[in-house]
N, C-alpha and C positions, 0 to 999 in steps of 0.2 A: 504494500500500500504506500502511497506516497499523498504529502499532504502539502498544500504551500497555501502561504496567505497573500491572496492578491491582493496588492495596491493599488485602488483607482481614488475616483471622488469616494466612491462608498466599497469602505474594505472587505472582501469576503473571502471564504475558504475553498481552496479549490481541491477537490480529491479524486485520487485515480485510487481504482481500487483492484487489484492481478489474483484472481483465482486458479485452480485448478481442477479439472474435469478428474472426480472421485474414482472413475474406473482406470487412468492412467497416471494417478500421483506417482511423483517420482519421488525415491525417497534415498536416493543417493546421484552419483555422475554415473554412475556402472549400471546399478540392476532396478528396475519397475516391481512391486509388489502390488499386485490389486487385491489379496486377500490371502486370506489365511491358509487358503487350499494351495499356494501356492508356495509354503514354505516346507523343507525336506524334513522327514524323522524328527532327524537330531534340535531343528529349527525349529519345530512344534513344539519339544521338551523345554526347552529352552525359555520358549515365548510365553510359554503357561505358567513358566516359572518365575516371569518377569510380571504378568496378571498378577500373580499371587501376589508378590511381592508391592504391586503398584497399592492392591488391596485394600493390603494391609496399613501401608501412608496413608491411603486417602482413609481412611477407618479413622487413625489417630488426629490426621488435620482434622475430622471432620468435612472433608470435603470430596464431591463429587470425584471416579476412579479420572474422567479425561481432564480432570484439570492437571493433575499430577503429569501425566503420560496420555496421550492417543491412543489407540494399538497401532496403529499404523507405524509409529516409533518405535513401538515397543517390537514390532516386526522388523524393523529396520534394523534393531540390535540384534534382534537374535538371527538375522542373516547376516551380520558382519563381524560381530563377536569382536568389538574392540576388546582390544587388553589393556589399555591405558587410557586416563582422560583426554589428551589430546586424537587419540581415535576416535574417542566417545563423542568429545565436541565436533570431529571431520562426518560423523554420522548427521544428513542432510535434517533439518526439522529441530534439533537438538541444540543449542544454546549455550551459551556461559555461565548463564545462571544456573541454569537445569543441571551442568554438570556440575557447579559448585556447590547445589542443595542437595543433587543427590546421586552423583559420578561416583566416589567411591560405595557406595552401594549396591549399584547396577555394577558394576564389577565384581563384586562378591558374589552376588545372583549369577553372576557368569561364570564364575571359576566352580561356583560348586554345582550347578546345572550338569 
């Protein structure tokens, strides 16, 4: 999204707004996941284990599981299986913030997955 404030006589906000069509999100430079049926064995283990885990946050925030996490991200990781935060962060949707509240924990969810 992009947002600027024009200046004329009378100032207003101007906004562009860049979606993505839900059956081709890309959630990396490399691979398209449209859903869940599309991820391998090991990637389904993985992904259910990163569910649980989102869960169980969103339980103690008190807050909705997709504020925490998407699945879509959480698909994302469990197809690329960073091993470090700086991988975590190159995983496409994924943030600074996101890894700084909760990177090394999705990592643990990964090593022991």
């Amino acid at each position: 999204m992009n947002a600027k404030l024009m200046a004329d006589e009378i100032n207003y906000w101007s906004v562009l707004i860049y979606y993505n069509d839900k059956k081709n999100t890309v959630i990396s430079s490399k691979t398209t996941v449209n859903s869940e049926s599309e991820l391998s064995e090991e990637e389904k283990i993985i992904y259910n284990k990163l569910k649980d885990w989102r869960a169980d946050k969103a339980r103690e925030a008190q807050l909705p599981a997709y504020i925490i996490f998407h699945n879509i991200h959480l698909m994302s990781i469990a197809r690329h299986k960073p091993c470090t935060l700086d991988d975590l962060e190159n995983v496409n949707g994924i943030g600074k913030s996101k890894v700084e509240k909760f990177g090394i924990e999705i990592l643990e969810v990964l090593e022991n997955a």
